[in-house]
N, C-alpha and C positions, 0 to 999 in steps of 0.2 A: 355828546350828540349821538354818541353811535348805540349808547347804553340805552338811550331814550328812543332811539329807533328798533331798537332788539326789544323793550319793552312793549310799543306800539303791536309791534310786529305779533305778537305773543299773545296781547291782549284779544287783535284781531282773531289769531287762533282760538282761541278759548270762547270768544263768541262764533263763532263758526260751528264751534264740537259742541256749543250751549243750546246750540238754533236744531241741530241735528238731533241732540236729546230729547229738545221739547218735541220734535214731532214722532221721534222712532217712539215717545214715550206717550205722547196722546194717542197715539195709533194702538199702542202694546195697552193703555191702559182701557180705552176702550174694545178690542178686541180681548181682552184677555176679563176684563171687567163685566164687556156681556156674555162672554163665555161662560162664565162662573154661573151666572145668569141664568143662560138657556140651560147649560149641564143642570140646576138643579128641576126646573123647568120641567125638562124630556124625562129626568131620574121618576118626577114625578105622572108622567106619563105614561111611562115604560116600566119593562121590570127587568133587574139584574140578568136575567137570561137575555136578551134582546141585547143590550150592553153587552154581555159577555159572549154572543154570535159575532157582533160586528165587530167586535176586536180580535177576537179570532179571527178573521179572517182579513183586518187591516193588518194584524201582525204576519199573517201567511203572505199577502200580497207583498208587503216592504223587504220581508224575508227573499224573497222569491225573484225580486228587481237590484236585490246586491250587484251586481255582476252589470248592471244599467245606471248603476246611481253616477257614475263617469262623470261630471260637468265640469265644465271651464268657467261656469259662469263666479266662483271667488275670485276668479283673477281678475277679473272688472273690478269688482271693490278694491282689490288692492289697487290694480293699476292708475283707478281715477281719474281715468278720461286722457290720460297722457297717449295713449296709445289709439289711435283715430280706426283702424282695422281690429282693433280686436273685437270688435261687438259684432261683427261679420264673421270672423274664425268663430268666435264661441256660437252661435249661432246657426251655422254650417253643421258644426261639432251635433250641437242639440239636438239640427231633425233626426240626425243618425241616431241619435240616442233614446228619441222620441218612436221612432220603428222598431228598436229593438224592444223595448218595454212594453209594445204593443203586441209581439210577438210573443215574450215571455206570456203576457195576460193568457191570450186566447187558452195558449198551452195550460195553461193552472187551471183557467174555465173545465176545458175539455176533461183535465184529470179529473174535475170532482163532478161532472157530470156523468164520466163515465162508474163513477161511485156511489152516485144515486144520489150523491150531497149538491140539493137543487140550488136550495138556497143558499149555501156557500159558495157557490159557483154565480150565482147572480149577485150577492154582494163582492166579489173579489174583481168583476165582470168591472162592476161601476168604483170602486175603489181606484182598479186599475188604469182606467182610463184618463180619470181624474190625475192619478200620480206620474200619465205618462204625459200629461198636454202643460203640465207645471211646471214642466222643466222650462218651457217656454217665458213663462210667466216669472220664473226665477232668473235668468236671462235679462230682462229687461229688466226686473227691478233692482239687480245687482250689478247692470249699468248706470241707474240712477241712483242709487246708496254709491257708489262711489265717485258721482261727482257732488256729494254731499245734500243731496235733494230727497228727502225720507216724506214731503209733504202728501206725494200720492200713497204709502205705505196708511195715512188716519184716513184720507177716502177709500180704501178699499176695504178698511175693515167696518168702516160706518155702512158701507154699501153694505157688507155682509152681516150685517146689523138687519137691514132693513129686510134683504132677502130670508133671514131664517124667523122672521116676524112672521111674514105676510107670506110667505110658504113653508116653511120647514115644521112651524109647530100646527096649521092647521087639518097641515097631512098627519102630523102624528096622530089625529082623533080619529082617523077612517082605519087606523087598524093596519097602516104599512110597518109596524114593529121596526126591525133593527133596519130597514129601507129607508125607514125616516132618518136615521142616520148620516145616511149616506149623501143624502141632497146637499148639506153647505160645502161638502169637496167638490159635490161638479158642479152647484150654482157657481162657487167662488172660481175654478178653474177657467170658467165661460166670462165672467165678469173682471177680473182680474187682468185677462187678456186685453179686455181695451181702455182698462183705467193704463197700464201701465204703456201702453202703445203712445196714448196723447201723449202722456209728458215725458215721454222720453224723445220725439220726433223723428224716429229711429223705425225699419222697418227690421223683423225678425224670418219674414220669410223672404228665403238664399235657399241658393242650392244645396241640397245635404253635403257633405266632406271629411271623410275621415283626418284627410294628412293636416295633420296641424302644427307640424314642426317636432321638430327632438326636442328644444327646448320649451317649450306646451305639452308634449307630451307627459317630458320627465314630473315637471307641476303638478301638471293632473293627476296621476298617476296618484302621486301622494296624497294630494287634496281625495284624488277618490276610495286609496284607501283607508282616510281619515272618516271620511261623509259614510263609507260602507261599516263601519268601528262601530259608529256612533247609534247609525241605525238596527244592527246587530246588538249593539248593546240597550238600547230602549224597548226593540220588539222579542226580543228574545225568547224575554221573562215572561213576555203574554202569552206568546206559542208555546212558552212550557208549562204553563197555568190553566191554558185552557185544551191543553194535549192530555194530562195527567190529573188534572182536578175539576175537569166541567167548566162548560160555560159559567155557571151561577158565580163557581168562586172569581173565575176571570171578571166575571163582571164588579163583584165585590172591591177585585185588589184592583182595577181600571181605575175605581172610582175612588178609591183614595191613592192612587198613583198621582192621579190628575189633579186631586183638589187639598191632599197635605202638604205642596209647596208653594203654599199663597204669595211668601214673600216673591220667592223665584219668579213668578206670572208679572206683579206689578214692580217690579226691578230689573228683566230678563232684558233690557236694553242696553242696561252697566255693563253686560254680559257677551254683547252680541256686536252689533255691525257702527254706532256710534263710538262706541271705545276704539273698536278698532280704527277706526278711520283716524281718530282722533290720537292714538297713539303711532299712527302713520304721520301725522302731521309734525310731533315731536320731531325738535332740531337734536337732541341730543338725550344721554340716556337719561338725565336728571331731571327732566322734565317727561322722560317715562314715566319714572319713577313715579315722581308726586303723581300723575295723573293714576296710574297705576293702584299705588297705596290708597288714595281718597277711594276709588272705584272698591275697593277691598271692604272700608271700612262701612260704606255704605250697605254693601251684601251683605258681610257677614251680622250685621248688626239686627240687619232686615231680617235673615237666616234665624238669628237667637229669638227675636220675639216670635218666631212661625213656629221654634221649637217647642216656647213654654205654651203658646195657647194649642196648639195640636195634640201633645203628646198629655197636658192635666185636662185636657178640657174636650175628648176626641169624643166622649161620647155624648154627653149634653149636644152639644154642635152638630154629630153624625144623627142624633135622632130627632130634631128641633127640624132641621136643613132638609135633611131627604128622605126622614119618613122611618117608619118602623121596619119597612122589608129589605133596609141596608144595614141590619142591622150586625148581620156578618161583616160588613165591613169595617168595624172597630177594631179590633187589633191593628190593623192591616194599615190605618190612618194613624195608629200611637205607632208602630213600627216608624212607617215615612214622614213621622213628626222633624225628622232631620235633614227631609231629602235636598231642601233648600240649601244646606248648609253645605250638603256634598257635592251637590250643583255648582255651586260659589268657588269649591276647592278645583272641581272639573275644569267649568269653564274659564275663572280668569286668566290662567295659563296658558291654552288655550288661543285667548285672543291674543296675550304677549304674544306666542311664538307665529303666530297670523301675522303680527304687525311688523314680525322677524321673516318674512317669508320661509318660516324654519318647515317647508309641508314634509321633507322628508324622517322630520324626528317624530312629528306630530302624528304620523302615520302609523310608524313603528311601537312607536309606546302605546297607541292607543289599541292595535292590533293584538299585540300580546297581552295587555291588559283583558280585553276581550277575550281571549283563548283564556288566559284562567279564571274568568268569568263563566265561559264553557265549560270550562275542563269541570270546574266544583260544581256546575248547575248538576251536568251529568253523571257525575262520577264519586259523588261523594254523599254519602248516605244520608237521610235527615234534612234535607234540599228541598224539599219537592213540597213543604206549605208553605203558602201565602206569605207568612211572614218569616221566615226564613230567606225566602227569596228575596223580598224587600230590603232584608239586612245585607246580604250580598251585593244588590244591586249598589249601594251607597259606599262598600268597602270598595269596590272597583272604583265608583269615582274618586274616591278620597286616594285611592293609589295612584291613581293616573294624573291626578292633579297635582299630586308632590312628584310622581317623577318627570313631570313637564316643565315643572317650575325650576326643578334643577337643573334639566337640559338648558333653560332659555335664562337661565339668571344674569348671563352675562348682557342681555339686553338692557338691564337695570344700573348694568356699570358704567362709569366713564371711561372715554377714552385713556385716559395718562396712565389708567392702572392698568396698562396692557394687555386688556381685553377687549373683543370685538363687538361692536354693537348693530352693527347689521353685518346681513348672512353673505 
């Protein structure tokens, strides 16, 4: 009887983490599915300069909000609703954090205004804003991923479907170049705010609050400087492509940043906040494990086929897809023919040690990782093209995903082999 009830018990879990995937995954596949979409859409709209303005200057903005990216809102997901105050502390937390990134903006506005740089100052202006009102928006719906509710996660992206139909691509004809870009951040920003308001029942405006406890603090702290790693390590590589090589190449290497890890896009759920959850639910490490392993096998597998058709097939595909004026960007798409792969190695360890609430290791490895992701961008001769940087960018992940997986391997063990399986 007890075996048939641990069975039950189990199955119930698996349909739970089942329900969670279908929607983190109709959401991700539709959002990531029209994305592909509009991106080749605008490519054809636009031209690689206008791409490579706006990412200049998203990379300069996210750069620039390090030091703000602070949130408590991962500890909702982990915590999963056990804790009836925390959506008010993290919340608290947020406006302050919300001021402060508003604060940052003006100041980066100001700088390149006072530099004559208009239009990077009026894309950084609306970038900014957007990235300072999401934190809100992040809040809430990492109150709802953690009580295993992903269903408003496919309405927000369908909504954002609808928004960059009937706005975003009509404006691209009148000639707002890399402006047009910038509308599905703050339509979705504005829109997002009250898909996730209903279903969560929950209100987010509280008083601002710094004090959030030693033991929130010390969390955070790691969580933020895990969240500040990661975004260092994604924008980095733009601001130093489009610092030393032009807009045109930035735009170039954007676009097949963005569009050689196809597998990554329709997979990136294995990856993300259902696993995790779902390896939260795990009664013991053996059933980490299998979930773990299966989660592995799915990526990496997703990963190999994104490598053969990218890396034989980059250029048929890049001039078929988005035209003859991206045509710089071949190399650049057979380089990141792997990125999936390295994505896979990055993130599943990653979630393990998430589900380990390990944020102090994850912090650390992924911080130094980063510093010699640094150190080679800038110090080391022969760096500074397109695809060279792409190769780095991928050896960083591939290192920081083997030395994560060795900090957290013990979460994959059992008990009796006197190892620890939570933190």
């Amino acid at each position: 009887m007890a075996n048939l009830l641990h069975g039950l018990r189990a199955r119930l879990r698996e349909r739970h983490n089942l329900r969670a995937h279908v929607w983190q995954s109709l959401a991700n596949y539709a959002q990531q599915g029209f994305g592909l979409v509009f991106g080749i859409i605008m490519a054809r709209l636009l031209t690689p300069a206008d791409f490579g303005a706006f990412g200049f200057a998203a990379a300069t903005v996210f750069l620039a909000l390090l030091p703000a990216t602070w949130s408590l809102a991962p500890n909702l997901v982990a915590d999963g609703g056990k804790t009836p105050s925390l959506l008010r502390i993290t919340a608290a937390f947020g406006w302050c954090i919300v001021f402060v990134r508003l604060g940052i903006v003006l100041c980066l506005c100001s700088w390149f205004l006072i530099r004559g740089q208009h239009q990077t100052a009026g894309l950084c202006l609306f970038l900014g804003l957007a990235e300072s009102w999401r934190e809100l928006n992040n809040i809430q719906r990492a109150y709802l991923e953690g009580m295993g509710n992903f269903k408003p996660n496919l309405i927000s992206a369908l909504v954002g479907i609808a928004f960059c139909l009937g706005v975003v691509v009509p404006v691209s004809f009148l000639g707002w170049g890399p402006f047009a870009l910038v509308l599905p951040a703050l339509g979705l920003a504005f829109i997002d705010f009250f898909i996730y308001r209903n279903f969560s029942g929950r209100s987010v405006f509280v008083k601002p609050a710094w004090n959030i406890g030693s033991d929130f603090f010390r969390k955070s702290f790691w969580l933020w400087l895990s969240s500040a790693s990661e975004i260092a390590l994604t924008r980095l590589d733009s601001w130093f492509i489009g610092k030393y090589r032009g807009i045109n190449a930035l735009g170039d290497y954007n676009r097949a940043f963005g569009y050689a890890p196809i597998s990554h896009m329709l997979l990136s759920s294995f990856v993300a906040t259902p696993t995790l959850v779902g390896l939260n639910r795990c009664q013991t490490a053996a059933a980490r494990r299998r979930l773990f392993l299966r989660t592995a096998a799915v990526v990496f597998a997703g990963g190999f086929v994104n490598w053969v058709t990218m890396f034989f097939f980059a250029r048929p595909i890049v001039l078929f897809v988005f035209g003859s004026q991206w045509e710089g960007a071949i190399p650049i798409f057979e380089a990141y023919a792997s990125l999936s792969l390295a994505y896979a190695c990055g993130f599943l360890p990653i979630t393990l040690m998430l589900s380990g609430r390990r944020y102090r290791e994850i912090g650390l490895i992924r911080i130094v990782c980063v510093g010699l992701f640094a150190s080679v961008l800038f110090l080391v001769p022969g760096t500074r093209s397109a695809v060279s940087v792409a190769w780095l960018v991928q050896a960083t992940w591939l290192l920081q995903g083997v030395a994560l997986l060795v900090a957290g391997r013990f979460l994959l063990v059992d008990r009796h082999l006197g190892l620890r399986t939570t933190s």
